[in-house]
Backbone as CSV, one residue per row, in Angstrom:
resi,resn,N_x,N_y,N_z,CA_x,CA_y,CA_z,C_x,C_y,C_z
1,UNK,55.020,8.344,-2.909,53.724,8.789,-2.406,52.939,9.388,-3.570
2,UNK,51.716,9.010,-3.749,50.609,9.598,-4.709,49.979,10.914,-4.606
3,UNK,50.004,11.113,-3.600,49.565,12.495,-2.944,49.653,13.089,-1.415
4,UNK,50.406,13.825,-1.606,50.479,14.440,0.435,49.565,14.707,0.909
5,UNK,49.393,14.266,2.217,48.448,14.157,3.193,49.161,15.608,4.177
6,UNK,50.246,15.670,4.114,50.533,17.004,5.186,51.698,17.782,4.528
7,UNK,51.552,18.502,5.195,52.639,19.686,4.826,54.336,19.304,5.146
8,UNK,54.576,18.462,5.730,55.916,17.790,6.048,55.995,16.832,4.599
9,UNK,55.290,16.388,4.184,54.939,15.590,3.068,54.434,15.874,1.774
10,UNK,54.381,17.430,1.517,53.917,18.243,0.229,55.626,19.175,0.405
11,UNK,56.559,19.290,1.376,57.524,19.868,1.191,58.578,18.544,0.178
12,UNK,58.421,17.471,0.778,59.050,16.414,0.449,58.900,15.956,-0.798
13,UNK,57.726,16.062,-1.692,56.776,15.640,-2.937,57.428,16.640,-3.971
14,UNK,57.337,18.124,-3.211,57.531,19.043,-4.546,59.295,19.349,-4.493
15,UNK,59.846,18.710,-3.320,61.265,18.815,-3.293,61.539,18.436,-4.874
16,UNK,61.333,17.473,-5.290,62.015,16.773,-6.531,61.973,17.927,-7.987
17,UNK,62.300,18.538,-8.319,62.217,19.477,-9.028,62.056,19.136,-10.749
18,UNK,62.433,17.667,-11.251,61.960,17.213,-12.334,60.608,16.764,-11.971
19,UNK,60.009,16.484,-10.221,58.266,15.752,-10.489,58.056,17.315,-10.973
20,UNK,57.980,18.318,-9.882,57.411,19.586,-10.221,57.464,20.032,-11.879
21,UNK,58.589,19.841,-12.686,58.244,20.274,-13.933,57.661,19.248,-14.747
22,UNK,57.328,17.899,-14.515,56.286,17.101,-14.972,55.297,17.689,-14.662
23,UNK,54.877,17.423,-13.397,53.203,18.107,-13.071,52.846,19.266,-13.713
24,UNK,54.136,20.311,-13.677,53.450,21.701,-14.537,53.253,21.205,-15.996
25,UNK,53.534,20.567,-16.968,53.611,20.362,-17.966,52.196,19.559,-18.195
26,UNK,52.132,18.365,-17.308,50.390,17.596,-17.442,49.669,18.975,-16.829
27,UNK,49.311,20.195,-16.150,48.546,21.145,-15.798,48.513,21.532,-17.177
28,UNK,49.399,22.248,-17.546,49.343,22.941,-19.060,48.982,22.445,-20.044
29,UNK,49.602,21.731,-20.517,48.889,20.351,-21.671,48.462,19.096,-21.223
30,UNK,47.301,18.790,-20.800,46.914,17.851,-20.126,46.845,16.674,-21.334
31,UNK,46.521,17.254,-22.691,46.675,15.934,-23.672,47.454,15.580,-24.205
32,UNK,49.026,15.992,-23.458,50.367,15.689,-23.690,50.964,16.308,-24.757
33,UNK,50.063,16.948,-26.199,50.970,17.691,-26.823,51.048,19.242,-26.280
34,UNK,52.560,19.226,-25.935,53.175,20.837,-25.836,53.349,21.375,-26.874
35,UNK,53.017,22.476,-26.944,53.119,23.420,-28.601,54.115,24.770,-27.685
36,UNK,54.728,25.310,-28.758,55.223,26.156,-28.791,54.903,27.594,-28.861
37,UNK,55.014,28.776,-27.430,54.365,29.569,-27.581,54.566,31.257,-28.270
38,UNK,55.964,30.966,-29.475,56.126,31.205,-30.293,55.776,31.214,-31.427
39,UNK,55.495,29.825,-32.184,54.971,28.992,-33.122,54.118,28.035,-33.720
40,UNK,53.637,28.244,-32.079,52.579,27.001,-32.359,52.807,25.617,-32.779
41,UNK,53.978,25.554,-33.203,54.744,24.546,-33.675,54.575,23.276,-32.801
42,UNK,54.453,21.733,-32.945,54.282,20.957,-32.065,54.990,19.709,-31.793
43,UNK,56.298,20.442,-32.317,57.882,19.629,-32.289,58.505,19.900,-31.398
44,UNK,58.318,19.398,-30.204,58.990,20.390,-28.996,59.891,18.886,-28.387
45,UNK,61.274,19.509,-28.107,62.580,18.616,-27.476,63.057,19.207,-26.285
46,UNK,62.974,18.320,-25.505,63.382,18.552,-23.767,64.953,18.631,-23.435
47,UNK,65.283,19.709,-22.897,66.268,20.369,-22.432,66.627,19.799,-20.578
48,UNK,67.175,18.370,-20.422,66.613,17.918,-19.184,67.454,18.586,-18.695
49,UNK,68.876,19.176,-18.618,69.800,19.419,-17.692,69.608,21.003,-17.623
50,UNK,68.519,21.322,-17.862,67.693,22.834,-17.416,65.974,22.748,-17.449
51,UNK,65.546,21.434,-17.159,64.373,21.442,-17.185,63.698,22.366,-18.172
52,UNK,63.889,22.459,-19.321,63.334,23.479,-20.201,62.979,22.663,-21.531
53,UNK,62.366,23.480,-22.509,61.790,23.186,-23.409,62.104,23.839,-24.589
54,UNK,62.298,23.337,-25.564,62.690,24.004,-27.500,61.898,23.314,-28.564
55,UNK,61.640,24.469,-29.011,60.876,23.581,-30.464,62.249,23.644,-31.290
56,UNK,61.350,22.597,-32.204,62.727,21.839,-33.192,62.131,22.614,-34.552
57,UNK,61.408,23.070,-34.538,61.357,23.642,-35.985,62.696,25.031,-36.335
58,UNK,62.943,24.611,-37.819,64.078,25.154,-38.185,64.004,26.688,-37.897
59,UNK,63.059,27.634,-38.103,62.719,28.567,-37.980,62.234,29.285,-36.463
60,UNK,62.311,28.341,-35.665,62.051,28.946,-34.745,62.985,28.946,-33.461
61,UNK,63.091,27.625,-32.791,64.256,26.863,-32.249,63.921,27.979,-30.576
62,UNK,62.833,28.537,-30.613,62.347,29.012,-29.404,62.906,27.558,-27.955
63,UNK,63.717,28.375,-26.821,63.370,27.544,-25.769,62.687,28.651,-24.867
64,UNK,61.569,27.559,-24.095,60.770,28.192,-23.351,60.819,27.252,-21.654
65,UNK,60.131,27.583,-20.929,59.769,26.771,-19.804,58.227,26.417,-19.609
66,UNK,57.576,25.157,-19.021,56.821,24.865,-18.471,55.749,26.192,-17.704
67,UNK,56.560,27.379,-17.435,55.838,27.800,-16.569,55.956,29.151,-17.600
68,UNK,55.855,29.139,-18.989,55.331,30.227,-19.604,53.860,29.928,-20.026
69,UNK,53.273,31.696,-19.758,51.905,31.615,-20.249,51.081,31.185,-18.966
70,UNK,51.900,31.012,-17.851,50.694,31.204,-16.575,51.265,31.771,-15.605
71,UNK,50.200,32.533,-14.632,51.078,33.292,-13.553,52.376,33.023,-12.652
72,UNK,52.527,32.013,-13.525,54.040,31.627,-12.464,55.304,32.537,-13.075
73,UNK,54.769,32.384,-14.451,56.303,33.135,-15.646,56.839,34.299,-15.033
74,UNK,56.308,34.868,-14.567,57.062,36.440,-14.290,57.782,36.131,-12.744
75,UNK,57.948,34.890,-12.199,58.568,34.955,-11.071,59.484,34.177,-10.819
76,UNK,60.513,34.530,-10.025,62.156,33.983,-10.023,61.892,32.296,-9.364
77,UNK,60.719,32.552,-8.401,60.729,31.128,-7.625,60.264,30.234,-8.233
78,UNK,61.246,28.911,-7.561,61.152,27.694,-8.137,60.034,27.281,-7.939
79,UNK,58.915,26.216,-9.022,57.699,25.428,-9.071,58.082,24.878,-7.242
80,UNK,59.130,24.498,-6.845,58.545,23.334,-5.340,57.725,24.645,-4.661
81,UNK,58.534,25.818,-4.891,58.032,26.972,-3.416,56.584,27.060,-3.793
82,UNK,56.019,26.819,-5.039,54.469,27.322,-5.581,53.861,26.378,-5.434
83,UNK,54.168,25.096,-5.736,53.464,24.062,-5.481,53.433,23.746,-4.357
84,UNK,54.010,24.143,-3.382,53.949,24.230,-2.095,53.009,24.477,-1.131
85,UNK,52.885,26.307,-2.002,51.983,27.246,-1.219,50.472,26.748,-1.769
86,UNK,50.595,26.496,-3.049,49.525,25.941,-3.729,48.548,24.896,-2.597
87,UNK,49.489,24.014,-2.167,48.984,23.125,-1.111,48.340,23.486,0.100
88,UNK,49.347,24.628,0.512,48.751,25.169,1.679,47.623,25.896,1.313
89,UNK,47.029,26.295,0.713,45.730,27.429,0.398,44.867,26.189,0.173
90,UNK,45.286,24.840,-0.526,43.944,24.013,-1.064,43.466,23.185,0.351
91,UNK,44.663,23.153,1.090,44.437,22.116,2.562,44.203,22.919,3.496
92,UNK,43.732,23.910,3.502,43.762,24.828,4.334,42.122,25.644,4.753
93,UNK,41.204,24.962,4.958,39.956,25.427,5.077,39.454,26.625,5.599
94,UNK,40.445,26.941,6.310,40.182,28.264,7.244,40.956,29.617,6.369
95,UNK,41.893,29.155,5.675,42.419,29.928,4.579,44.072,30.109,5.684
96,UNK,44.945,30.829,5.076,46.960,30.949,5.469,46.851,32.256,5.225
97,UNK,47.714,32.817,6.343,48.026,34.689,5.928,49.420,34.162,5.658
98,UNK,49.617,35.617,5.042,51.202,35.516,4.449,52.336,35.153,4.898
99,UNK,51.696,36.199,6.198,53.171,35.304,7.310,53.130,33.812,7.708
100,UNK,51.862,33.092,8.016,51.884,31.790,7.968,52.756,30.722,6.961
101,UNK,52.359,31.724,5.458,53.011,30.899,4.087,54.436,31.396,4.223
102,UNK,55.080,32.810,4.403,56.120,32.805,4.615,56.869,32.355,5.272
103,UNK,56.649,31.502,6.686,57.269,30.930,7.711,57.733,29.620,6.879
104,UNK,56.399,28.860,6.716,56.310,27.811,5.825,57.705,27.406,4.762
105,UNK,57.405,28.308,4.230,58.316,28.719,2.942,59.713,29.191,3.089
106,UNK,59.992,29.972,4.142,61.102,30.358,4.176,61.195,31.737,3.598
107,UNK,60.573,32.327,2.569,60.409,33.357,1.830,59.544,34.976,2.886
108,UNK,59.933,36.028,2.623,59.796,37.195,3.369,58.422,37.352,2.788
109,UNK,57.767,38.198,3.834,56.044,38.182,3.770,55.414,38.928,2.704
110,UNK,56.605,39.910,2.420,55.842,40.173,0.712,55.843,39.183,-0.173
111,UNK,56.825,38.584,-0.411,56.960,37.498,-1.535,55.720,36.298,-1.101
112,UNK,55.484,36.071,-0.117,54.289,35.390,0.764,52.788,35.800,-0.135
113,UNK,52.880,37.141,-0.060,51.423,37.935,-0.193,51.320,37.813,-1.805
114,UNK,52.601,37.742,-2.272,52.225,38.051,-3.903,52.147,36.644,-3.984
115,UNK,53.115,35.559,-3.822,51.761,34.227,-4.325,51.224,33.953,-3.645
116,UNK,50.256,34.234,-2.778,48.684,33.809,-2.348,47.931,34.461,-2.923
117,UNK,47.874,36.038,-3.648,47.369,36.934,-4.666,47.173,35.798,-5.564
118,UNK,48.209,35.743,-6.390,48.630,35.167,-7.191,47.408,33.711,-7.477
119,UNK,48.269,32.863,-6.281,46.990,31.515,-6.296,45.917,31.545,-6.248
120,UNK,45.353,32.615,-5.693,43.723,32.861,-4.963,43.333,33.505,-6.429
121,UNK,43.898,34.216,-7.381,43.017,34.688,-8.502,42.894,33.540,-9.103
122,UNK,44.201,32.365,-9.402,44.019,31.751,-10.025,42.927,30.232,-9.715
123,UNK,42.757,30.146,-8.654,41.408,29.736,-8.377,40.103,29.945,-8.129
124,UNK,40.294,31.546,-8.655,38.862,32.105,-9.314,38.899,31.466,-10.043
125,UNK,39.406,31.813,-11.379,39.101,32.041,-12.437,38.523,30.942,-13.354
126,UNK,38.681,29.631,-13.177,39.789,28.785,-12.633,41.171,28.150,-13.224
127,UNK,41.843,29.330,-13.156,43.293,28.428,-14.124,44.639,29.450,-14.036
128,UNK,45.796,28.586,-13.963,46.921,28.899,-13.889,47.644,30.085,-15.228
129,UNK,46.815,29.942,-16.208,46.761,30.321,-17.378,46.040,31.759,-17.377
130,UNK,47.344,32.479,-18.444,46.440,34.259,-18.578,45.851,34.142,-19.408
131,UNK,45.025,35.701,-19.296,44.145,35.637,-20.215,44.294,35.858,-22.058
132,UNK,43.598,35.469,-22.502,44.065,35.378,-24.541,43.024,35.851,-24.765
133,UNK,43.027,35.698,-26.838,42.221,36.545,-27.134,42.252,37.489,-27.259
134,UNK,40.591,38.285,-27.514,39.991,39.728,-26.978,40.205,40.261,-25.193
135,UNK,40.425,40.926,-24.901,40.598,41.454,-23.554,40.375,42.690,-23.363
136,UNK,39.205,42.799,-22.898,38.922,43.988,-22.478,39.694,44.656,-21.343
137,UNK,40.052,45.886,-20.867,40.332,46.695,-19.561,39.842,47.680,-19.681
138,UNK,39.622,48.198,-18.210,38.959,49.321,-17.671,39.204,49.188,-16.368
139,UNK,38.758,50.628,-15.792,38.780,50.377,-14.455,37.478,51.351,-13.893
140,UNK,37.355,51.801,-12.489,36.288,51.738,-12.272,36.261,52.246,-10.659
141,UNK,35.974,53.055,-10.079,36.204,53.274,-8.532,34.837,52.818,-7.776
142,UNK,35.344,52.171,-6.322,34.311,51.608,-5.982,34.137,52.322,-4.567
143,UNK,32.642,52.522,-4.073,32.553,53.016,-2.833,30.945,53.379,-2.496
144,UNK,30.828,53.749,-1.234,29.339,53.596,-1.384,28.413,54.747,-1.427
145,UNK,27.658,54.538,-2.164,26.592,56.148,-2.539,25.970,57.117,-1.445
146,UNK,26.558,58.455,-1.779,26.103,59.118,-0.936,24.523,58.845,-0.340
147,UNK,23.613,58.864,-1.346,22.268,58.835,-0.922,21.818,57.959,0.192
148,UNK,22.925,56.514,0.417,22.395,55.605,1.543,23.165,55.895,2.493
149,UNK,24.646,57.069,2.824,24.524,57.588,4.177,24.270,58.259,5.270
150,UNK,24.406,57.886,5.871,24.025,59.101,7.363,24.041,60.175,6.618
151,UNK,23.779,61.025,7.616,24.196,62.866,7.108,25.058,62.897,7.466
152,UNK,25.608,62.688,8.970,27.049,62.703,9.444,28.173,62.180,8.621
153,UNK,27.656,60.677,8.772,29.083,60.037,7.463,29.305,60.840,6.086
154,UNK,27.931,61.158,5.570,28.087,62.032,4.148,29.008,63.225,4.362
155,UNK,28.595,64.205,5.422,29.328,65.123,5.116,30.761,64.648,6.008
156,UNK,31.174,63.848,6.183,32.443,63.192,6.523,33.690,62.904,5.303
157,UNK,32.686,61.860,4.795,33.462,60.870,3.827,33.354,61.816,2.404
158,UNK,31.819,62.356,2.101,31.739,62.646,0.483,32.464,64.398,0.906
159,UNK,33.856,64.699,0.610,34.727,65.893,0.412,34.755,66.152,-1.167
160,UNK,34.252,65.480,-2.246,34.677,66.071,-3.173,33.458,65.213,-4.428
161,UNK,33.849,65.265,-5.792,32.686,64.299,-6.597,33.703,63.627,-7.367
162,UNK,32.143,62.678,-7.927,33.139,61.440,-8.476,33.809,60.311,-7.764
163,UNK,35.017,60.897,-8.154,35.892,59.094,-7.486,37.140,59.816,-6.187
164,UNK,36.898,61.110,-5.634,37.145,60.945,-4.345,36.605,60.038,-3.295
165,UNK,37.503,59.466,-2.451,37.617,58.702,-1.141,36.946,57.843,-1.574
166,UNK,36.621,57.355,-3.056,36.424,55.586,-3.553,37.877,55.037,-3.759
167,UNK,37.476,53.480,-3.930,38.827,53.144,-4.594,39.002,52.163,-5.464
168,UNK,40.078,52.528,-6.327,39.652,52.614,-7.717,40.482,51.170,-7.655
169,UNK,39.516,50.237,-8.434,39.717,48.676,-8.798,40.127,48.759,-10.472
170,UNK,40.536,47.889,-10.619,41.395,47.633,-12.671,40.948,46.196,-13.201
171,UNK,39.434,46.287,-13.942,39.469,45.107,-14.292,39.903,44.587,-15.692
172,UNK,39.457,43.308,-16.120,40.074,42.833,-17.135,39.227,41.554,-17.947
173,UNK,39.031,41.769,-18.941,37.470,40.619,-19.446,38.111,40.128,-20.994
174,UNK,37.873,38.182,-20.424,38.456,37.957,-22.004,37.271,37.719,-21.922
175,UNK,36.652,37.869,-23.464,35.712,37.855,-24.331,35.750,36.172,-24.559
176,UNK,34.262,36.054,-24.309,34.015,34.215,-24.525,33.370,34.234,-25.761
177,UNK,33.049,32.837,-25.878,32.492,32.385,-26.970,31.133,31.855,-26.229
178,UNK,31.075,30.250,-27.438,30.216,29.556,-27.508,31.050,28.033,-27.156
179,UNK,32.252,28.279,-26.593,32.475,27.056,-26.527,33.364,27.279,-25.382
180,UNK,33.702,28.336,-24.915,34.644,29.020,-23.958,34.008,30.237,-23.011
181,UNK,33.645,30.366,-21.822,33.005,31.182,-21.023,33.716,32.361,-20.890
182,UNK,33.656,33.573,-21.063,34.208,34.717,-20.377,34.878,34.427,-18.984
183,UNK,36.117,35.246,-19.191,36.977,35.829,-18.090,36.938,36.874,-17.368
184,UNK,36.710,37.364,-15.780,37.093,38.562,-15.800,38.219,38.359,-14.728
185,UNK,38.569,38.733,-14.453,39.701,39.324,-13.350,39.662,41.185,-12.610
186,UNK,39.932,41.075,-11.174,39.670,42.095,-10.982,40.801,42.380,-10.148
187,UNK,41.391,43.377,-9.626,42.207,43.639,-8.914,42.396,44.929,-8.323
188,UNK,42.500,45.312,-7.044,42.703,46.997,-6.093,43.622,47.368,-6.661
189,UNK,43.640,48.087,-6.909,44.838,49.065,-7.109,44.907,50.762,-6.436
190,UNK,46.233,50.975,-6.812,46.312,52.238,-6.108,46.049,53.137,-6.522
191,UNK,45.969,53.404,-7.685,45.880,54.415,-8.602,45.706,53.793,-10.064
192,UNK,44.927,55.257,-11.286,44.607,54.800,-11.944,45.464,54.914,-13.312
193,UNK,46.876,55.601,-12.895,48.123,55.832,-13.703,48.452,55.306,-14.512
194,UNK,48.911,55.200,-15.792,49.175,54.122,-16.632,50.509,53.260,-15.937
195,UNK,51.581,54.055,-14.885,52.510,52.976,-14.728,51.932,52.066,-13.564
196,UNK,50.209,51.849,-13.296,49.840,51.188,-12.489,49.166,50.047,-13.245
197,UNK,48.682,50.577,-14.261,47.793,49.558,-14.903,48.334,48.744,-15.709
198,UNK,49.143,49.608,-16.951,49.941,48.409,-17.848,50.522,47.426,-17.300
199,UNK,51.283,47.650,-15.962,52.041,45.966,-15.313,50.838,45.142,-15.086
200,UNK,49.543,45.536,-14.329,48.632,44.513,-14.634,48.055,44.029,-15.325
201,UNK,47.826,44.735,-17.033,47.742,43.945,-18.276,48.827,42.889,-18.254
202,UNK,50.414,43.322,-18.151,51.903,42.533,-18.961,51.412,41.169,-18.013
203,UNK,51.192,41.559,-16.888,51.122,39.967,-15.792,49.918,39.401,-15.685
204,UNK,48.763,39.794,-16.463,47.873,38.987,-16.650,47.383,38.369,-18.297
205,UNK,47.592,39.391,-19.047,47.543,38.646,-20.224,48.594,38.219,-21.078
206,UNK,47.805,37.476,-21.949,48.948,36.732,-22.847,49.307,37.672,-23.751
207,UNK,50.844,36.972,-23.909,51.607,37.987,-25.499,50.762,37.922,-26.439
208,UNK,50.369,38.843,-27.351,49.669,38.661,-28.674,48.137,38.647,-28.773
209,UNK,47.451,38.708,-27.398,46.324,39.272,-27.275,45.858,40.569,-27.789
210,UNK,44.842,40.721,-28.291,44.330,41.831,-28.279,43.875,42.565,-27.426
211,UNK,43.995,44.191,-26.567,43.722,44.715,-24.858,42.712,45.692,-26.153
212,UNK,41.401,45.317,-25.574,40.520,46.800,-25.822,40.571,47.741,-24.597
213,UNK,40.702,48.996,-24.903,40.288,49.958,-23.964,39.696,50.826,-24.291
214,UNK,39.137,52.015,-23.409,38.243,53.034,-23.654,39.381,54.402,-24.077
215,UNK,38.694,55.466,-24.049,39.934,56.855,-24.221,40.642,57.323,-23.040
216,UNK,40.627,56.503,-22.005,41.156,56.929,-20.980,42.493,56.787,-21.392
217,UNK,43.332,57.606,-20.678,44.800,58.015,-21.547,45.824,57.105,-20.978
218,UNK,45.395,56.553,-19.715,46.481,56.273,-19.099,46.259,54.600,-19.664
């Protein structure tokens, strides 16, 4: 089959676990050379009886996988379960809650929620791929100005100044060019702690980027 028409038939497609690490590999390098994201190096030898990947240069001899360098890397599940869910969010007009994808899947409704997060940024943005480069972060609390509420709601909601009873979002901006458009990414968070924010730098940008930030400490 060329392409699934249903979900009985996108379970069946991404079953095969060498198509799935083909397809990730034409997503990533669509002009067939794989480089090495160690070395840059563009001697790379296939590891079939682990679906994996090594560069052959003497100095480096890095093995990597298909699914480094985009939001899939930091997670235990196999390409069928993503390419899966992937399907369900693109065939899905009305949009899938977690528990829908978790049923689907087999997988418990958190693991559900983090890749539909997951997929749904990455079809902002649009790409499977973190961000490189310059990268800006900051963050930023969001909520709505006293001056446009009630009196009632004001003296309700506004208890304190600043960034009480807002809530504070963590964004993230690769710096474009002239040949490459700016990135941003945005994401809720709970707090503005550094052990909240750095995991959302490590899982969104790339190794070896540059992160600008302001003096905020955390």
């Amino acid at each position: 089959m060329s392409e699934p028409t249903t979900l009985v038939e996108a379970v069946t497609h991404f079953a095969d676990a060498d198509r799935c690490h083909a397809l990730m590999c034409a997503i990533k390098w669509p002009d067939g050379k794989i480089t090495c994201p160690k070395c840059a190096g563009d001697k790379i030898g296939q590891i079939k009886s682990r679906r994996m990947l090594q560069c052959k240069s003497p100095t480096c001899r890095k093995q990597f996988s298909a699914k480094v360098g985009t939001v899939f890397e930091d997670s235990p599940l196999p390409l069928s379960s993503w390419f899966v869910a992937v399907w369900c969010i693109a065939n899905n007009k009305n949009g899938i809650s977690s528990y829908e994808l978790a049923r689907a899947l087999g997988v418990t409704q958190k693991t559900a929620w983090f890749m539909l997060h997951r997929i749904r940024l990455a079809m902002t943005t649009p790409t499977f791929g973190k961000l490189s480069g310059v990268v800006e972060s900051d963050e930023t609390f969001v909520g709505g100005k006293a001056a446009n509420m009630h009196a009632k709601r004001r003296a309700k909601v506004i208890t304190g100044r600043g960034t009480v009873n807002k809530v504070p979002v963590h964004g993230l901006l690769q710096r474009g060019d002239k040949d490459e458009p700016s990135q941003v990414r945005a994401t809720v968070v709970t707090d503005t702690e550094a052990a909240t924010l750095i995991p959302q730098i490590a899982l969104n940008v790339e190794k070896g980027a540059t992160v600008c930030t302001d003096s905020h400490a955390s």
